[in-house]
C-alpha angles and dihedrals in degrees: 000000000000109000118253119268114252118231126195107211107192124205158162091190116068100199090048094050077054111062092031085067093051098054090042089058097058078076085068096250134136097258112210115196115205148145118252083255089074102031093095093051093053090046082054098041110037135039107257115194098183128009114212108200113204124228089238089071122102116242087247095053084043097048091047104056090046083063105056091039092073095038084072107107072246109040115221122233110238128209125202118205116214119201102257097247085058123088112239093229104048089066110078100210130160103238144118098242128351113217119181115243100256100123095238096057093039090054093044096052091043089059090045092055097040123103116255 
């Protein structure tokens, strides 16, 4: 049996990171909940296969661990969530890809960057 596939959900709100966990791991995949503090040890310390950045985090704290994410021997993808109402595009972030929050879309977009 192939080993789950490890995602990094990043955070500054605990029940979202929640309930955003809750609806990742419906992908099959090892779902890990942190602050943007811990994000870099777990980047050092796991194999992260995809790194989902929530909207409650600051540019700098999103810009950083992209950063280290593809600084990895095998970079991480790295998805940024944008609140529903906001237009993908209008954000400059530096991601891979950008999906909106609603549950089907986050969940269709995680598949896609996973690795097969």
């Amino acid at each position: 049996l192939d080993a789950m596939p490890t995602i990094l959900a990043v955070g500054r709100n605990h029940q979202l990171l929640i309930t955003r966990s809750a609806i990742l791991q419906t992908v099959h995949a090892d779902v890990v909940e942190v602050d943007a503090a811990a994000a870099a040890r777990v980047l050092q310390e796991k194999q992260v296969d995809l790194v989902v950045l929530c909207h409650t985090l600051t540019k700098e704290e999103m810009a950083e661990i992209a950063t280290l994410a593809r600084r990895k021997v095998r970079a991480i993808p790295v998805l940024q969530l944008v609140p529903a109402r906001l237009d993908a595009q209008q954000l400059d972030v530096d991601a891979d890809a950008v999906v909106s929050v609603r549950p089907q879309a986050l969940v269709a977009k995680v598949t896609q960057l996973l690795p097969r």
